[in-house]
BALOBA-1460 file (C-alpha; in Angstrom, 3 decimals):
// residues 346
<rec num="1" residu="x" x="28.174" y="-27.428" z="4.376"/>
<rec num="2" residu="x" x="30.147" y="-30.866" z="4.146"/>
<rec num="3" residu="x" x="28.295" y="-33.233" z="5.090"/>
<rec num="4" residu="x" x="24.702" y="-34.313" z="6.873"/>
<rec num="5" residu="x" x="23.020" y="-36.382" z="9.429"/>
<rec num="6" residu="x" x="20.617" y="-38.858" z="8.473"/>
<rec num="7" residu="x" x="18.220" y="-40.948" z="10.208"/>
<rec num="8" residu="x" x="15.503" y="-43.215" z="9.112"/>
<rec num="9" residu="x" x="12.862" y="-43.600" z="11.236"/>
<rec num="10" residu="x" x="9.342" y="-45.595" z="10.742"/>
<rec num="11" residu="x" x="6.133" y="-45.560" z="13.398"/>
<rec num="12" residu="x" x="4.260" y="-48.315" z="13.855"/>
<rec num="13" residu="x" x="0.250" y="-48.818" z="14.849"/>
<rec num="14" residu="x" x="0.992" y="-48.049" z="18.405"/>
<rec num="15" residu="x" x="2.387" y="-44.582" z="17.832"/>
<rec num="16" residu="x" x="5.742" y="-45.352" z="18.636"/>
<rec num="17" residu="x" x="8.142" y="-44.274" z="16.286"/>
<rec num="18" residu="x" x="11.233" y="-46.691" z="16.445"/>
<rec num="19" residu="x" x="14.828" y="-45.511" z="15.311"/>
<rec num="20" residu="x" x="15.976" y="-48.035" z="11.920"/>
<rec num="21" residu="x" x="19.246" y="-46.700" z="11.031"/>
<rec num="22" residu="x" x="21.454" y="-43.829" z="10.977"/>
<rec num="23" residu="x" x="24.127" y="-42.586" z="8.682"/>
<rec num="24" residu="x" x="26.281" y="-39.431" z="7.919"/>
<rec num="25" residu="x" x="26.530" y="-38.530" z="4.126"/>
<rec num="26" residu="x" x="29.078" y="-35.876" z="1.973"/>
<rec num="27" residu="x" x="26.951" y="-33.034" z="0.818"/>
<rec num="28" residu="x" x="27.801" y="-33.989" z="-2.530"/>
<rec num="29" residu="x" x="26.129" y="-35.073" z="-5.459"/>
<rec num="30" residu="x" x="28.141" y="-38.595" z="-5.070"/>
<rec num="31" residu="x" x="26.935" y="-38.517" z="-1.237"/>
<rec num="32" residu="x" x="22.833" y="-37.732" z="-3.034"/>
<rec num="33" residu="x" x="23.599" y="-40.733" z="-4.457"/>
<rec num="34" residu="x" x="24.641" y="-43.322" z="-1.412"/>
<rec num="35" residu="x" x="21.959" y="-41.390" z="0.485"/>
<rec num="36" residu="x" x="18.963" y="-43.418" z="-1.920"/>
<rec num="37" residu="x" x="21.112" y="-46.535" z="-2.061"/>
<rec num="38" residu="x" x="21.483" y="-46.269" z="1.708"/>
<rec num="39" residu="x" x="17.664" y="-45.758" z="2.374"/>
<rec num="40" residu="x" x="16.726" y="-48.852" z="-0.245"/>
<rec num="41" residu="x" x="18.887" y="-51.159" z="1.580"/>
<rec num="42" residu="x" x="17.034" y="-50.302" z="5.203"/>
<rec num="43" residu="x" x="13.754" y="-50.022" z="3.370"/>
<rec num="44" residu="x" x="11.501" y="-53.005" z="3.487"/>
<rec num="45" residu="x" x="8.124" y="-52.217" z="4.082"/>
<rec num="46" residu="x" x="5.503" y="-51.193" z="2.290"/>
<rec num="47" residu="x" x="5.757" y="-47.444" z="3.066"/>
<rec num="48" residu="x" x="5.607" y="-43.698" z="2.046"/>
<rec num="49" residu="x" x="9.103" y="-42.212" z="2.340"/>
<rec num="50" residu="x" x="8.756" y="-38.475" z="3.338"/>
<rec num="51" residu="x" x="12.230" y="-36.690" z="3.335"/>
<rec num="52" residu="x" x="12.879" y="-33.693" z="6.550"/>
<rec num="53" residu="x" x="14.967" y="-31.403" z="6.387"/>
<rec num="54" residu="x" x="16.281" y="-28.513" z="8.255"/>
<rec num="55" residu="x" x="16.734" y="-25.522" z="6.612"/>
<rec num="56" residu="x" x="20.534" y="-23.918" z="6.731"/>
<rec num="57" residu="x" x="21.045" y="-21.206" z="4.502"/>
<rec num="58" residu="x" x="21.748" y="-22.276" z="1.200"/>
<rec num="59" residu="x" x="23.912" y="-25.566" z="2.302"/>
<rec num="60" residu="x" x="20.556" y="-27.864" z="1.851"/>
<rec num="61" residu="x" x="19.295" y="-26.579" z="-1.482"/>
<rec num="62" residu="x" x="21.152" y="-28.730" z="-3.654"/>
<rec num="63" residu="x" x="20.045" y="-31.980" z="-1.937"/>
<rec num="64" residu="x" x="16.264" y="-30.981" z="-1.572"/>
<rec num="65" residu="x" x="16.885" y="-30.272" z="-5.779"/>
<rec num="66" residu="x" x="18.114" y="-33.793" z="-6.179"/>
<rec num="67" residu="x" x="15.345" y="-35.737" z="-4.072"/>
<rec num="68" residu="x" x="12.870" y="-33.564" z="-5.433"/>
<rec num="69" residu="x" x="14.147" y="-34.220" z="-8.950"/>
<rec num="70" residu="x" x="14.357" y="-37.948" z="-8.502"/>
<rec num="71" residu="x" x="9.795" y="-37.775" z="-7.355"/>
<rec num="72" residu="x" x="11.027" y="-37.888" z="-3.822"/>
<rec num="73" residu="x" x="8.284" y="-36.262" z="-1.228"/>
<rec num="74" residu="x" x="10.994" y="-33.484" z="0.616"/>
<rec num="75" residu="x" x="9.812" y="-31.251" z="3.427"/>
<rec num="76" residu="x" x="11.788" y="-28.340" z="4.714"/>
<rec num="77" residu="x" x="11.663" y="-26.860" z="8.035"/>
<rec num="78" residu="x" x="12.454" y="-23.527" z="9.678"/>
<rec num="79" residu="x" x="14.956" y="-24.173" z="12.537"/>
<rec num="80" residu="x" x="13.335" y="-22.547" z="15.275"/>
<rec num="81" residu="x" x="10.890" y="-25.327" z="14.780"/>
<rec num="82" residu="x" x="12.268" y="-27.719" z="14.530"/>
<rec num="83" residu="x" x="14.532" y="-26.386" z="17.929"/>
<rec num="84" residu="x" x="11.251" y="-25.930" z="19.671"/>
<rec num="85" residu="x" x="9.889" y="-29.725" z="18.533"/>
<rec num="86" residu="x" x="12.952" y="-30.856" z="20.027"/>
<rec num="87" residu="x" x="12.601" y="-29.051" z="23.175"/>
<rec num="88" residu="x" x="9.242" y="-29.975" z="23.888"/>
<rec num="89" residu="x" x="9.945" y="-33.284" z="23.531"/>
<rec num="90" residu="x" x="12.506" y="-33.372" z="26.144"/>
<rec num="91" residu="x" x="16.031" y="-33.036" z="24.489"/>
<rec num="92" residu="x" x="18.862" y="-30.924" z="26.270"/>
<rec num="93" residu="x" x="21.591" y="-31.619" z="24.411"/>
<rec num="94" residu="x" x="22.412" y="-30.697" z="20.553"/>
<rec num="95" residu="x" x="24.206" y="-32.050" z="17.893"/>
<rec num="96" residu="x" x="23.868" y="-33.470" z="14.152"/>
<rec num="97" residu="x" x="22.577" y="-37.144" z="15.416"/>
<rec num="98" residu="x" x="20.289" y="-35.780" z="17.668"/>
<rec num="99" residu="x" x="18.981" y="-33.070" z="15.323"/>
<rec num="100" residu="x" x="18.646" y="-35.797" z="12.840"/>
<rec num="101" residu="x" x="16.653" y="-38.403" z="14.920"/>
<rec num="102" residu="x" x="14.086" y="-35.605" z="16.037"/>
<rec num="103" residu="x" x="13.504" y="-34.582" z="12.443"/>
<rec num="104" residu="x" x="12.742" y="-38.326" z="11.190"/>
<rec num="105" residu="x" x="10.442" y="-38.359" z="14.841"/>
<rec num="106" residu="x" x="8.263" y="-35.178" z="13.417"/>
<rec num="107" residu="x" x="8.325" y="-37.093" z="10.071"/>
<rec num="108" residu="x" x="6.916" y="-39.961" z="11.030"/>
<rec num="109" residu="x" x="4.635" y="-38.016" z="13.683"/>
<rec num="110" residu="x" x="3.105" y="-35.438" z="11.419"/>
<rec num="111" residu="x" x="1.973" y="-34.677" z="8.594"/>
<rec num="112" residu="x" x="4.248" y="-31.941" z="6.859"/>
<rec num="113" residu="x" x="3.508" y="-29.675" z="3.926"/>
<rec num="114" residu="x" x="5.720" y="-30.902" z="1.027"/>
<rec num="115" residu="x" x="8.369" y="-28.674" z="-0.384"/>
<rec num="116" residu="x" x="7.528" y="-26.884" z="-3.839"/>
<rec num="117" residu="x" x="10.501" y="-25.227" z="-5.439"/>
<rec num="118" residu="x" x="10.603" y="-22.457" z="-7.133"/>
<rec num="119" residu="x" x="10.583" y="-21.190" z="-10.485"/>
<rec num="120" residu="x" x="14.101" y="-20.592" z="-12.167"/>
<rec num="121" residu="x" x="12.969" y="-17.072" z="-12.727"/>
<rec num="122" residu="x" x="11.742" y="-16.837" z="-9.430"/>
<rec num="123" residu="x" x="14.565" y="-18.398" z="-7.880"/>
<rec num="124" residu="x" x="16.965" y="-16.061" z="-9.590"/>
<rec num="125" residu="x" x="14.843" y="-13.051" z="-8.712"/>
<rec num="126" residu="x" x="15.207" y="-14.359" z="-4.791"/>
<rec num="127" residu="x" x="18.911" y="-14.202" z="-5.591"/>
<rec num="128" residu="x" x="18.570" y="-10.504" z="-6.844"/>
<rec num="129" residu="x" x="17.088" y="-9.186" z="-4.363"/>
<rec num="130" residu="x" x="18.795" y="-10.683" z="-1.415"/>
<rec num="131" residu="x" x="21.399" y="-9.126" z="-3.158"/>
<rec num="132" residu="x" x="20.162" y="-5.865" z="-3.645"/>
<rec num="133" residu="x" x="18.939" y="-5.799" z="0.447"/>
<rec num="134" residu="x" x="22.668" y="-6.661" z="0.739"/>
<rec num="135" residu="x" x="24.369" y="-3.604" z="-0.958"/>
<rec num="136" residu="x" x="21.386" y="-1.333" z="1.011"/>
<rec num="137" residu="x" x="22.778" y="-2.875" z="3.961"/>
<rec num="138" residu="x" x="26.583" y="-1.623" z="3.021"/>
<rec num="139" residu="x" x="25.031" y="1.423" z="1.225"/>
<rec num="140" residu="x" x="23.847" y="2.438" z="4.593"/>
<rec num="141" residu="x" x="26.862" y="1.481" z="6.815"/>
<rec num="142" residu="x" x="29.496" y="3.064" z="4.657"/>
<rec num="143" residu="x" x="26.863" y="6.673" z="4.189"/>
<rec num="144" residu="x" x="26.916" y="6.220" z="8.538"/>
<rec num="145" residu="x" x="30.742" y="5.774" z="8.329"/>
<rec num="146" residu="x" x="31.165" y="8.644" z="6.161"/>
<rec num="147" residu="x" x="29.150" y="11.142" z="7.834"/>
<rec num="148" residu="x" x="30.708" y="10.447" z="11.227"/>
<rec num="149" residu="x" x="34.715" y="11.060" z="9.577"/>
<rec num="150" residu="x" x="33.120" y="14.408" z="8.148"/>
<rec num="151" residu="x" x="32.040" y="15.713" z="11.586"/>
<rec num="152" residu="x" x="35.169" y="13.914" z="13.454"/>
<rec num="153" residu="x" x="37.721" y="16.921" z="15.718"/>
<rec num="154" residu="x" x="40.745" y="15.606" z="12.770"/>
<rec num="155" residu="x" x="38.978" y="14.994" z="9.414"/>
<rec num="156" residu="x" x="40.830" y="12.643" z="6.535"/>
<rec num="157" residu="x" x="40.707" y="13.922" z="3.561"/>
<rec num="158" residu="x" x="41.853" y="10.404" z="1.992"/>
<rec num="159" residu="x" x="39.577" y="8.635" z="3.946"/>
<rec num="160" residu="x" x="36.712" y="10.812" z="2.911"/>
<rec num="161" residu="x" x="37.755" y="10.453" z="-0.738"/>
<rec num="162" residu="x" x="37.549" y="7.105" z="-0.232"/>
<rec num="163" residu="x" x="34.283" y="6.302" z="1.562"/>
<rec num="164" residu="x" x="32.514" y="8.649" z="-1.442"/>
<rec num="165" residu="x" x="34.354" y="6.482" z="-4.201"/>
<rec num="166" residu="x" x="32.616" y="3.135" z="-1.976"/>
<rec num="167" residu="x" x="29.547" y="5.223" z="-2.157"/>
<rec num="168" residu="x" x="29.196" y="5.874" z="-5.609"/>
<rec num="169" residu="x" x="30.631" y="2.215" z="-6.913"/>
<rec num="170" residu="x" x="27.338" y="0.815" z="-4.558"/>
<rec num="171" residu="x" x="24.815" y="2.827" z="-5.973"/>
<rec num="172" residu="x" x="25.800" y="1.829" z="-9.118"/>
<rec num="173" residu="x" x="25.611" y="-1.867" z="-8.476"/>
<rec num="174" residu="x" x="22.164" y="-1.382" z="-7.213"/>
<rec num="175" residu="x" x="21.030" y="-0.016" z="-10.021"/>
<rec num="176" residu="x" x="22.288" y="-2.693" z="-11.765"/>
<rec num="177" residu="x" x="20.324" y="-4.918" z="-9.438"/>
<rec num="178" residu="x" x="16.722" y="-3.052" z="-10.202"/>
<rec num="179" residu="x" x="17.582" y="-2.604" z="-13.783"/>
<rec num="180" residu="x" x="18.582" y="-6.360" z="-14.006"/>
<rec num="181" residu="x" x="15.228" y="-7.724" z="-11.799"/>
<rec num="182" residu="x" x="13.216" y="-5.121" z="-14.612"/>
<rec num="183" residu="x" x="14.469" y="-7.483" z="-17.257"/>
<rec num="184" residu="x" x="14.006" y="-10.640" z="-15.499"/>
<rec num="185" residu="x" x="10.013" y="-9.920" z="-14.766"/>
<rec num="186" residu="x" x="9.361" y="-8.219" z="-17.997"/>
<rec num="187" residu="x" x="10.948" y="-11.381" z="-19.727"/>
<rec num="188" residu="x" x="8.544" y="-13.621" z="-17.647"/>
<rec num="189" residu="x" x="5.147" y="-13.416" z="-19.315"/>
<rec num="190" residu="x" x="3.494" y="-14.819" z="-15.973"/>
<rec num="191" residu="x" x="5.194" y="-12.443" z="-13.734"/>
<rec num="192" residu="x" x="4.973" y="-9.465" z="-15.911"/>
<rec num="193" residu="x" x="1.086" y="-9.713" z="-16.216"/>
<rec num="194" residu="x" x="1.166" y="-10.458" z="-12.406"/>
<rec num="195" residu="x" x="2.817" y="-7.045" z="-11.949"/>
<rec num="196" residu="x" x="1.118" y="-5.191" z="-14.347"/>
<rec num="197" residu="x" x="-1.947" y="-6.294" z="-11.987"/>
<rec num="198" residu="x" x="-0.660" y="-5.415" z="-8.621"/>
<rec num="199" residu="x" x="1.188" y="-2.662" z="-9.235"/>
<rec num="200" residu="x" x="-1.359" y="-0.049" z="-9.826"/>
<rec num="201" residu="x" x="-1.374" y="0.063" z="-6.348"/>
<rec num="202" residu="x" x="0.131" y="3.251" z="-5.346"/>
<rec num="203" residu="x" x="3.328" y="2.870" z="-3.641"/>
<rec num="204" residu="x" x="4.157" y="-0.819" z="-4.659"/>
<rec num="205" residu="x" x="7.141" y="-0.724" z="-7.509"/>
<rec num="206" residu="x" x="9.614" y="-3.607" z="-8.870"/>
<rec num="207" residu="x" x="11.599" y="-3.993" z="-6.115"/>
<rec num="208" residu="x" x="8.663" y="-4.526" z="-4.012"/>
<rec num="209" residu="x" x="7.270" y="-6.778" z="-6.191"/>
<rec num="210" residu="x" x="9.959" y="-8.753" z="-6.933"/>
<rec num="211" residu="x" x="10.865" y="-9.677" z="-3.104"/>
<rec num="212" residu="x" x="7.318" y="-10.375" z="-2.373"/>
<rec num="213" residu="x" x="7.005" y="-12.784" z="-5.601"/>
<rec num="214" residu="x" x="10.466" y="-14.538" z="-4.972"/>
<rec num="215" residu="x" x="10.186" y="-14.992" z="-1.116"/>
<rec num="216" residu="x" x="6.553" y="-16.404" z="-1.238"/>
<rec num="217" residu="x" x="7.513" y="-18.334" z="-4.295"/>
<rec num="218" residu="x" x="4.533" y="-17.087" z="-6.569"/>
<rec num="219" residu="x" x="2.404" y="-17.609" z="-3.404"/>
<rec num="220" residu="x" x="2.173" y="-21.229" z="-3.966"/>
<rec num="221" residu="x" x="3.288" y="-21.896" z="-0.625"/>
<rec num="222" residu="x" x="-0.122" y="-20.596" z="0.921"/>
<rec num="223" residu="x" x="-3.794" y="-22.362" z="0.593"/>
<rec num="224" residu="x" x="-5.144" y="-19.112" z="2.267"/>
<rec num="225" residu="x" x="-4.364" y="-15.291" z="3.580"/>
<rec num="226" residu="x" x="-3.639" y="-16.509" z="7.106"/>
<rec num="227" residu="x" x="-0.776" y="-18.623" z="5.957"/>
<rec num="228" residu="x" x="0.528" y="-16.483" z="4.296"/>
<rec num="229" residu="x" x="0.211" y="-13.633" z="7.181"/>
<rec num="230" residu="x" x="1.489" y="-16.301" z="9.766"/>
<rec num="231" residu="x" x="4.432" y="-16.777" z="7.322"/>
<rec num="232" residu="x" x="5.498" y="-12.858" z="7.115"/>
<rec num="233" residu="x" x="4.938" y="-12.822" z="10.931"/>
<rec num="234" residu="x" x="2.331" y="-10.675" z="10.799"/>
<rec num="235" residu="x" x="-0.124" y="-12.631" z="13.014"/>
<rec num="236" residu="x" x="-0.933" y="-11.220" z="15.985"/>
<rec num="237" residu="x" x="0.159" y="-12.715" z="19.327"/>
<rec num="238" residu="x" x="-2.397" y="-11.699" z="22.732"/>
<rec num="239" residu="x" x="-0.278" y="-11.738" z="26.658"/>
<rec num="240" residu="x" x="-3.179" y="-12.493" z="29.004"/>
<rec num="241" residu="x" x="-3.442" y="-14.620" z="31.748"/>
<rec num="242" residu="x" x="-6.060" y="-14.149" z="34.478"/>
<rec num="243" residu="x" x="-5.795" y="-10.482" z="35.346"/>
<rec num="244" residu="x" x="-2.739" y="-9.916" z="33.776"/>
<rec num="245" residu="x" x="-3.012" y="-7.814" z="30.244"/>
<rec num="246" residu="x" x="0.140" y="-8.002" z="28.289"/>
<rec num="247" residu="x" x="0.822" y="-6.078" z="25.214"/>
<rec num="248" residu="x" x="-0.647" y="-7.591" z="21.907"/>
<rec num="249" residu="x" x="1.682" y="-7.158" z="19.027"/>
<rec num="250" residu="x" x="2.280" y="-8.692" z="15.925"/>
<rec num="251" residu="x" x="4.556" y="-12.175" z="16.312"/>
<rec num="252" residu="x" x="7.560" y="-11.036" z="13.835"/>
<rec num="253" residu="x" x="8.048" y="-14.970" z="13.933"/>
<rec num="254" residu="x" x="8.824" y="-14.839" z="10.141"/>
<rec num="255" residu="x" x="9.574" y="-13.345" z="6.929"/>
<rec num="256" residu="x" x="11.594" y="-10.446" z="7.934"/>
<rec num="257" residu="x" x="11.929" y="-9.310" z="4.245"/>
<rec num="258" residu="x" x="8.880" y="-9.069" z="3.423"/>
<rec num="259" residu="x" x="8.112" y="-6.679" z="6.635"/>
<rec num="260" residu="x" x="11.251" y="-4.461" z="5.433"/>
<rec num="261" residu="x" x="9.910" y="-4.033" z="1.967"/>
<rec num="262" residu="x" x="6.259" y="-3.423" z="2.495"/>
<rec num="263" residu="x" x="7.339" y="-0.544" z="5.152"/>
<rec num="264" residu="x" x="8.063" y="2.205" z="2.509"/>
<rec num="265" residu="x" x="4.731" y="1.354" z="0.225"/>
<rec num="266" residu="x" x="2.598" y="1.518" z="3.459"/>
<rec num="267" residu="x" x="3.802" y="4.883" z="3.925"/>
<rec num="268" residu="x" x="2.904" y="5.661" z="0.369"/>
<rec num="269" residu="x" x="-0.412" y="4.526" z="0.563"/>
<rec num="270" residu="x" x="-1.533" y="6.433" z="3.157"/>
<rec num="271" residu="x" x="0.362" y="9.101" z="2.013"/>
<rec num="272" residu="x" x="-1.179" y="9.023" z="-1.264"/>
<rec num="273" residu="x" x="-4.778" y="9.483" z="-0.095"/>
<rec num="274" residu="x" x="-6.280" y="6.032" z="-0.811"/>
<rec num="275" residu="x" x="-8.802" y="5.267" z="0.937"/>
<rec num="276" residu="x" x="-9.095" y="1.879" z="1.866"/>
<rec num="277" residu="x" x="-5.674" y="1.967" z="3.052"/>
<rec num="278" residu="x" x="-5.431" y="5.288" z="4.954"/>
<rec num="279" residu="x" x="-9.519" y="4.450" z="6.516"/>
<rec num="280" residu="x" x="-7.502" y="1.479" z="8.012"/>
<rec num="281" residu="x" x="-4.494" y="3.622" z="9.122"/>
<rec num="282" residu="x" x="-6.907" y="5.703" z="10.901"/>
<rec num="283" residu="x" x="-9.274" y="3.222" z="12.793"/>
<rec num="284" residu="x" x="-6.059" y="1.789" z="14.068"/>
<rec num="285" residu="x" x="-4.215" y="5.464" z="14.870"/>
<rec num="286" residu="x" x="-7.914" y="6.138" z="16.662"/>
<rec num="287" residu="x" x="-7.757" y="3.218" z="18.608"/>
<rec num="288" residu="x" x="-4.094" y="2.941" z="19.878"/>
<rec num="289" residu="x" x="-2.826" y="6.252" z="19.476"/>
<rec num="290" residu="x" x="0.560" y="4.849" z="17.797"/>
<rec num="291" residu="x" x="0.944" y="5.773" z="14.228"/>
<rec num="292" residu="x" x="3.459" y="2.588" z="13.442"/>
<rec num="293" residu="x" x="0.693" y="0.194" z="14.295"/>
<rec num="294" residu="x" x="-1.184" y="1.849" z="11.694"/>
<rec num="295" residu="x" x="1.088" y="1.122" z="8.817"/>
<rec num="296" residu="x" x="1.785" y="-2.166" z="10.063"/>
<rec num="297" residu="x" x="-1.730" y="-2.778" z="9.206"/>
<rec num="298" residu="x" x="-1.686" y="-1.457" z="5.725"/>
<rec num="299" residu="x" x="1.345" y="-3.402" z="5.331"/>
<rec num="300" residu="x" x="-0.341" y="-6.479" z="6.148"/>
<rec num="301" residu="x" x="-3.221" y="-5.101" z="4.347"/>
<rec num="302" residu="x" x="-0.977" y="-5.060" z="0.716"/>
<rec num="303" residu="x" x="0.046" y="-8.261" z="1.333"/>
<rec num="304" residu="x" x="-3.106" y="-9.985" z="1.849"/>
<rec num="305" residu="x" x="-4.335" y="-7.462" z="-1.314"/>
<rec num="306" residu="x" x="-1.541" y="-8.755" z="-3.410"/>
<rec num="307" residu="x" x="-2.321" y="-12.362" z="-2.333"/>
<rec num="308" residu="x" x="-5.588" y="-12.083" z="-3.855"/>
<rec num="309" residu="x" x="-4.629" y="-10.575" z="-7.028"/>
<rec num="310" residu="x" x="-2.222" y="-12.514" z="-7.755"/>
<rec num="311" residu="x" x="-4.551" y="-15.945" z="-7.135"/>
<rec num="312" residu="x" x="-7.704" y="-14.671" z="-9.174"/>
<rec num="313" residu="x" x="-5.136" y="-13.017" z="-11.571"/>
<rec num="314" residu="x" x="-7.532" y="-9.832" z="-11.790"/>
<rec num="315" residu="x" x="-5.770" y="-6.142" z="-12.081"/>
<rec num="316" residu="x" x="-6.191" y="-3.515" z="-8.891"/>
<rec num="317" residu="x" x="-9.267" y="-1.601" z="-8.965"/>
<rec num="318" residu="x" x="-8.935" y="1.917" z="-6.999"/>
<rec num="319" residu="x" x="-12.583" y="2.671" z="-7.875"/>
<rec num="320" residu="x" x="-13.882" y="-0.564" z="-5.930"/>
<rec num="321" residu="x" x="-15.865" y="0.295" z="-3.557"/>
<rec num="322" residu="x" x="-15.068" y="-2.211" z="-0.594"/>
<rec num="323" residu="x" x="-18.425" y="-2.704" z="1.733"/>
<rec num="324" residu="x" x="-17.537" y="-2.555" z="5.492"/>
<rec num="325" residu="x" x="-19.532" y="-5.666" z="6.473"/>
<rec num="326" residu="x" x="-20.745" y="-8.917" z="4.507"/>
<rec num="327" residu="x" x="-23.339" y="-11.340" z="6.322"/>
<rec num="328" residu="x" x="-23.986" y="-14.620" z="4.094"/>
<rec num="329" residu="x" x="-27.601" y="-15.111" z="5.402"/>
<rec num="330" residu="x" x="-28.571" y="-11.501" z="4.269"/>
<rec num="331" residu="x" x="-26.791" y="-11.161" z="0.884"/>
<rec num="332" residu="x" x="-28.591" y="-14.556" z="-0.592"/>
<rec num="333" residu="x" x="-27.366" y="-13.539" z="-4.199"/>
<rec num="334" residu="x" x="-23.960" y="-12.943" z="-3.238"/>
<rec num="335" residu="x" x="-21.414" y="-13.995" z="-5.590"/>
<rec num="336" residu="x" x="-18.450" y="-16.038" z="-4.182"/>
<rec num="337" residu="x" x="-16.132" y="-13.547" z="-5.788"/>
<rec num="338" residu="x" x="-18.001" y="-10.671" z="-3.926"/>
<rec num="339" residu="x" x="-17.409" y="-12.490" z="-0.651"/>
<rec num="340" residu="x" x="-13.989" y="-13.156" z="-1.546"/>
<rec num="341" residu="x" x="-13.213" y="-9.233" z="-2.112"/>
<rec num="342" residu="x" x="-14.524" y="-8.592" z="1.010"/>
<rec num="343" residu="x" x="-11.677" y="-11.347" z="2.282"/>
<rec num="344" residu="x" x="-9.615" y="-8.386" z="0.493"/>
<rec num="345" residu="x" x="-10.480" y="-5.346" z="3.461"/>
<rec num="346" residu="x" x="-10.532" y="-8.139" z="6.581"/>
């Protein structure tokens, strides 16, 4: 929150990456500022300058805004990552000037996905609903708190009073939060056509919409579905070794908001008869006999669904009549868009 780290690193032709200088900054605009003085002064080749950096909450935003806003090449990593990178390469212990050093190393070593900010509308719709997933999170507490006074030996009369006055001052604010994220897509012309696309789908509404849009920013994160599944942690992860069978499940290595918001417009979707989604509810009910595995397929089904949407910018069609199985060679005259709706049921 203070301060950060910083180490410059450069590799040479022999793929060693050599350690040039290192330097701890204020987290301030003023401390932005020595940071670029401080690298010009060490900088004397000829080189690309990629800036890494671990995410933390919110305490790195405002210096990936500044490098990015000064043409600066920034790219942000997820800690556990970054952790593992560190591990693997044979670090034990932790602090700021070790972090540092291994993040210039995978700099210099790889080559990282650059860092695209987002929108202002989008950013401010992030900061709605991680707000609004907040207040659901008290909402919820303070209901559980006020259900066990009410069947408590000595009830409280005051306390009860109390806990319903909490109750009732939440609700409010989250209506205040969907009424508020209305306005801010509707105001958008981009996102409000976007919606008016996607959600035809049954079950998906403007909350839902608005945490998918703001936490994939716009999807411009992803080249293709399988990013953008890896990065909601719906891949799937296989245990097997030998003989040994472990359980395959779905990695949860990501996104956890997007899994939480997708779980109630599953349900609708099956629910509501469609059949794409509740055909794929029941292959995978058939098959495993557990019911939650099913919806965790439609979810990742609505996401990949909404991926494509968005990307061809083409409105839901419930009529469509998905075909179970495309094969290139025997479809000469298919269209690419054909094949790519067919990406749409995989």
């Amino acid at each position: 929150m203070k301060d950060f780290s910083c180490c410059l690193s450069v590799i040479n032709d022999q793929q060693e990456v050599k350690v040039r200088a290192s330097h701890k900054f204020a987290n301030t605009p003023a401390g932005f500022k020595s940071l670029l003085e401080w690298i010009n002064r060490h900088y004397k080749e000829v080189l690309p300058v990629v800036y890494v950096m671990e995410a933390t909450g919110v305490y790195h935003e405002q210096l990936a805004w500044f490098l990015y806003g000064k043409d600066q090449s920034v790219s942000i990593l997820l800690p556990n990552k970054a952790k593992k990178y560190l591990q693997a390469d044979g670090a034990k212990s932790k602090n700021d000037t070790i972090d540092a050093r291994g993040l210039a190393k995978i700099g210099a070593e790889k080559k990282l996905d650059l860092w695209i900010p987002p929108s202002k509308d989008l950013y401010t719709l992030r900061a709605y609903t991680r707000q609004h997933q907040s207040l659901n999170e008290m909402h919820t507490a303070t209901s559980n708190q006020l259900h066990s006074v009410q069947h408590s030996q000595f009830q409280n009369k005051d306390i009860i009073k109390q806990l319903k006055k909490t109750l009732k001052l939440i609700e409010n604010h989250l209506k205040q939060m969907e009424d508020i994220m209305a306005k801010v897509i509707k105001s958008d012309p981009v996102l409000n056509q976007h919606y008016k696309n996607i959600c035809t789908i049954k079950g998906l509404g403007i909350l839902s919409f608005a945490v998918i849009a703001a936490e994939t920013n716009g999807f411009t994160l992803f080249d293709n579905a399988a990013s953008l599944i890896n990065y909601a942690g719906y891949d799937v992860i296989e245990n097997q070794s030998g003989k040994h069978t472990g359980k395959t499940k779905i990695s949860k290595k990501g996104n956890s908001r997007i899994r939480r918001i997708l779980h109630m417009p599953a349900l609708s979707a099956v629910r509501d008869d469609q059949p794409q989604f509740q055909k794929l509810f029941e292959r995978v009910y058939d098959r495993t006999k557990i019911k939650m595995k099913g919806y965790v397929a439609v979810q990742k089904k609505l996401l990949v669904m909404m991926y494509y949407l968005w990307k061809k910018n083409e409105k839901y069609d419930p009529a469509f009549n998905y075909p179970k199985k495309i094969i290139a060679p025997a479809l000469p005259g298919a269209t690419r868009d054909e094949l790519q709706k067919e990406a749409l049921i995989g």
